[in-house]
LUMTINU-590439 format. One record per residue (C-alpha): x, y, z; residue number from 1. Coordinates in steps of 0.2 Angstrom, whole numbers. Each point is the difference from the previous one (the first is absolute). Layout:
BEGIN
X, Y, Z, NUM $
...
END
This chain:
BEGIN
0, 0, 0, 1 $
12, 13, 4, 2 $
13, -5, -16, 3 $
-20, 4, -8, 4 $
0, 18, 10, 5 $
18, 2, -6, 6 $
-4, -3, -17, 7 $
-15, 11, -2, 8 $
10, 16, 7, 9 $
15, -6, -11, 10 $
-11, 1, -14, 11 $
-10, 17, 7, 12 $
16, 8, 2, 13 $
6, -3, -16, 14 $
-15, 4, -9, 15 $
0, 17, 9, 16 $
19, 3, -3, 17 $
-5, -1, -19, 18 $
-16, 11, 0, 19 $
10, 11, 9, 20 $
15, 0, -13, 21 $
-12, -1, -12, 22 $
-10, 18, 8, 23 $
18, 9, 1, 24 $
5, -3, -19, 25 $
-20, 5, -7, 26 $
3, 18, 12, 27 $
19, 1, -7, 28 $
-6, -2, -17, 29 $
-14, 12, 1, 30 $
13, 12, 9, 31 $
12, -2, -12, 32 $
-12, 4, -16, 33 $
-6, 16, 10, 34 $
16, 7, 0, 35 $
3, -6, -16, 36 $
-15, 10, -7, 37 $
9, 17, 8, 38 $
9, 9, -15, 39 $
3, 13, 12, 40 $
18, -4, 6, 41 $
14, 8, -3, 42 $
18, -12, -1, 43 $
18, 3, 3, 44 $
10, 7, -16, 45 $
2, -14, -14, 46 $
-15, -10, 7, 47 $
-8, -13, -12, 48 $
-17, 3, -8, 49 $
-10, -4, 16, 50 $
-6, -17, -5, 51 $
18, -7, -1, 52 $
8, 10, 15, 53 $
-13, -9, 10, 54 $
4, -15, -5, 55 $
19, 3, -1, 56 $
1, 8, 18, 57 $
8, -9, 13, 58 $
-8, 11, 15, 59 $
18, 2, 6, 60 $
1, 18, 3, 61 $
17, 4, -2, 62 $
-4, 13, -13, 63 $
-10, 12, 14, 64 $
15, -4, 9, 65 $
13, 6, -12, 66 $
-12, 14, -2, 67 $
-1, 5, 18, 68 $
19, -4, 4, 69 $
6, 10, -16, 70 $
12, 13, 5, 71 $
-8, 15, -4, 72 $
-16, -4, 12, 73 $
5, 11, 13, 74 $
-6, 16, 5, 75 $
13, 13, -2, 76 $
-4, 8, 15, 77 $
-1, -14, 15, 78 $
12, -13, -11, 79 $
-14, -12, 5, 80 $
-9, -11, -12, 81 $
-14, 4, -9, 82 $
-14, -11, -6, 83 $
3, -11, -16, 84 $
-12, 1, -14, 85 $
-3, -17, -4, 86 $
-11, -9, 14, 87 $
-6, -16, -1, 88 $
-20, -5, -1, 89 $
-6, -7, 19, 90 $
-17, -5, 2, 91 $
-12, 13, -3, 92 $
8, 8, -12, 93 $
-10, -8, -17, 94 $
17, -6, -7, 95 $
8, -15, 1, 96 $
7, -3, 14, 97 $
18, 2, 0, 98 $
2, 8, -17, 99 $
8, 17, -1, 100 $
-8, 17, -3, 101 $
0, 17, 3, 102 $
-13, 15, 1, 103 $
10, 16, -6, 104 $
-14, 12, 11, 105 $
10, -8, 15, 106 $
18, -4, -5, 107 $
6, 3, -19, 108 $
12, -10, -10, 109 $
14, 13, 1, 110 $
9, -8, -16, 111 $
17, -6, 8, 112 $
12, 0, -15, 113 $
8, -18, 5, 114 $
-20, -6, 3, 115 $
6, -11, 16, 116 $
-17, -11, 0, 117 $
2, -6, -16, 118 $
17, -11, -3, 119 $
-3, -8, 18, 120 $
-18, -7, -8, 121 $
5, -19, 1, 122 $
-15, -6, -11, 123 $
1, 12, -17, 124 $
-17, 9, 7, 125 $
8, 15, 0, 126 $
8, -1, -21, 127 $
18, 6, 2, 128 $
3, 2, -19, 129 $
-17, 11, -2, 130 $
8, 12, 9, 131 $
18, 0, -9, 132 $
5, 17, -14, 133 $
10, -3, -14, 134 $
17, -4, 10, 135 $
-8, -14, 10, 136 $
-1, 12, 16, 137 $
-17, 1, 13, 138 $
-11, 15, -7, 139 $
-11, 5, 10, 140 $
-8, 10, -11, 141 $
-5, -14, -8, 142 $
-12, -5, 14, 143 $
-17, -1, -6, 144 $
-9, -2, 16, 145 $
-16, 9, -5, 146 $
-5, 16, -9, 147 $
-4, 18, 9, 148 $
-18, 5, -3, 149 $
-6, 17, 0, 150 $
-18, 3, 6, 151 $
-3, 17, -9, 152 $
-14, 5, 11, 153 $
6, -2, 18, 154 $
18, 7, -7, 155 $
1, 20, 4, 156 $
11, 3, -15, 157 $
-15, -3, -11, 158 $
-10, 9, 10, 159 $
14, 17, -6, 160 $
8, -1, 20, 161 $
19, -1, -5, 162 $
7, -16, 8, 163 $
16, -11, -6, 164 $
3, -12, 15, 165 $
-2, -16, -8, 166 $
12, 7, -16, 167 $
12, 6, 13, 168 $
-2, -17, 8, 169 $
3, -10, -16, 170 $
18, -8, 1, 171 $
0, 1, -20, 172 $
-4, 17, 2, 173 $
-6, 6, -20, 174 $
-1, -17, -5, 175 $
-13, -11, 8, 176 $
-11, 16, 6, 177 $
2, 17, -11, 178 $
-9, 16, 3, 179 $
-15, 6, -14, 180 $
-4, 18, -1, 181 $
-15, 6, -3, 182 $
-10, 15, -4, 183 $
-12, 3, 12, 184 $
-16, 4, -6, 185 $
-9, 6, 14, 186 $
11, 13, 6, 187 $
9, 5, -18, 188 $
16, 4, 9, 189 $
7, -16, 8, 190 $
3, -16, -6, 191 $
-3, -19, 7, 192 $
16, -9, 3, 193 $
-4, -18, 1, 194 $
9, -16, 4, 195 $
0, -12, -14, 196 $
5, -20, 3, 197 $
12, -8, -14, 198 $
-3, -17, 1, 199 $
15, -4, -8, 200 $
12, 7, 12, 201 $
-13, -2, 19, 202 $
9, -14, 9, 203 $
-14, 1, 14, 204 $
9, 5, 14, 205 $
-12, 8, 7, 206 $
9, 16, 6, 207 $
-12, 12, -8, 208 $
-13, -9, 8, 209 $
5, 1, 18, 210 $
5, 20, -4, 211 $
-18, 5, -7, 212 $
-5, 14, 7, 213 $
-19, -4, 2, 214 $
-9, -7, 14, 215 $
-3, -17, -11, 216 $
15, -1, -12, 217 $
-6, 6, -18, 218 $
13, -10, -8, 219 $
3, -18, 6, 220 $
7, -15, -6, 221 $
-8, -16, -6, 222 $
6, -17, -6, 223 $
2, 2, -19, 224 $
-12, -14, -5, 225 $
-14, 13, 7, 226 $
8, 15, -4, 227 $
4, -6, -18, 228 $
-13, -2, -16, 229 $
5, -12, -13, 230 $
-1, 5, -18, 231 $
2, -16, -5, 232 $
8, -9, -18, 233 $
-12, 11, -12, 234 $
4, 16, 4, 235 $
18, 5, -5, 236 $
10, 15, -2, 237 $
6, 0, -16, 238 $
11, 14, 1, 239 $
9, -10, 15, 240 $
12, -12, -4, 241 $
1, -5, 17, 242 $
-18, -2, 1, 243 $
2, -13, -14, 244 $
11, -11, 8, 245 $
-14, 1, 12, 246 $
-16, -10, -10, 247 $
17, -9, -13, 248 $
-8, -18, 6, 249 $
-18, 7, 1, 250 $
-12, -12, -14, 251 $
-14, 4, -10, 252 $
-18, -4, 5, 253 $
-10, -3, -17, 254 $
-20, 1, 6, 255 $
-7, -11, -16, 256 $
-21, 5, -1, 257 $
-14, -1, -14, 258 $
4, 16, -7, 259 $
19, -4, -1, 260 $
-3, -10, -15, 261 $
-7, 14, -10, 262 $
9, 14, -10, 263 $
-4, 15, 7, 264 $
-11, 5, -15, 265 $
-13, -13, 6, 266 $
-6, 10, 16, 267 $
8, 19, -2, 268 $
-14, 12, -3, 269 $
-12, -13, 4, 270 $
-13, -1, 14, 271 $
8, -3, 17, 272 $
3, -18, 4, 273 $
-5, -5, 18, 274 $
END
């Protein structure tokens, strides 16, 4: 009788031990697929389209701490070390736990010329060679870590106040932001000078952002697949021989209909066809 007992909890046990397991991974997985669906992340410099860097990252965290450790992390004042900008996603934080990010409203990426977090990136999620210029050195300015976007109505310079913080801010200072005049209208004798974003020079840093002048940041930084339409392969620039290169594997779509077989003297000037 008892080895019967023993048996049944045996057996109880085990089949709770497995509902269990079975529980945990079904609220992992739907944890996992939550954060998944958040576009709104922004990653270290070189980071991987956010599909692979999630599925290349290690969770080790050894880029925030290169980051925070970096030599040039300390006040100038006290000598006392500052906070880094890379953080790494706790629970709470709708992120992947453990996977690095940064929110430039709190702590900017200051654009370290040697870019400490990435060589120590043991796993490739941080792309070393995306980051290299023509003599094989780290760029930084070739960080793409999102693109600056200006919200023309919360912005005072559209409004005609003068205001350049987030061009004075920009570490490619007449390159990834530049100042537009213009007329203004209303008054006839002063002129708008606005903040445009080049997205072929913003790394993202987010410096503009955190020196936005505005109670809410006018201009802020997003990942590029939100910030960023797509033209897509049938619209080219046919001035542009770069942008050739571009849509040089595109293929031709044939849409084969009725009318297709006709010449075009079978339905012109005729009644409409529906």
């Amino acid at each position: 009788m008892a080895h019967s007992d023993g048996r049944r909890n045996f057996m109880a046990t085990t089949l709770q031990s497995v509902g269990l397991a079975a529980l945990g991974g079904m609220l992992w997985s739907g944890y996992t697929d939550s954060v998944k669906a958040s576009p709104l992340v922004l990653r270290p410099p070189g980071a991987l389209s956010e599909k692979d860097f999630l599925r290349a990252c290690i969770k080790c965290g050894l880029c925030a701490e290169a980051c925070v450790n970096r030599e040039t992390n300390r006040d100038t004042q006290t000598g006392e070390q500052r906070e880094g900008t890379l953080k790494m996603a706790k629970g709470g934080d709708s992120l992947l736990i453990g996977t690095p990010y940064f929110v430039p409203l709190e702590v900017p990426c200051y654009m370290c010329e040697d870019i400490p977090c990435v060589p120590v990136c043991p796993s490739g999620a941080l792309d070393m060679p995306s980051l290299l210029n023509e003599k094989k050195e780290l760029d930084i300015n070739k960080a793409s870590m999102g693109l600056a976007v200006v919200h023309k109505e919360s912005c005072i310079s559209f409004w005609g106040i003068q205001c350049d913080a987030c061009y004075r801010a920009c570490p490619l200072l007449d390159s990834a932001i530049t100042i537009e005049y213009q007329k203004n209208e209303r008054t006839g004798k002063h002129a708008y000078l606005l903040p445009i974003v080049h997205d072929d020079a913003c790394t993202g840093c987010g410096l503009c952002e955190k020196a936005c002048v505005t109670e809410k940041p006018a201009i802020f930084v997003l990942p590029n697949a939100v910030a960023k339409g797509k033209v897509g392969d049938h619209y080219v620039k046919g001035w542009d021989a770069k942008d050739q290169e571009r849509v040089g594997n595109a293929k031709a779509i044939h849409t084969q209909t009725e009318r297709s077989e006709k010449s075009p003297s079978d339905y012109l000037n005729m009644e409409v066809e529906y």
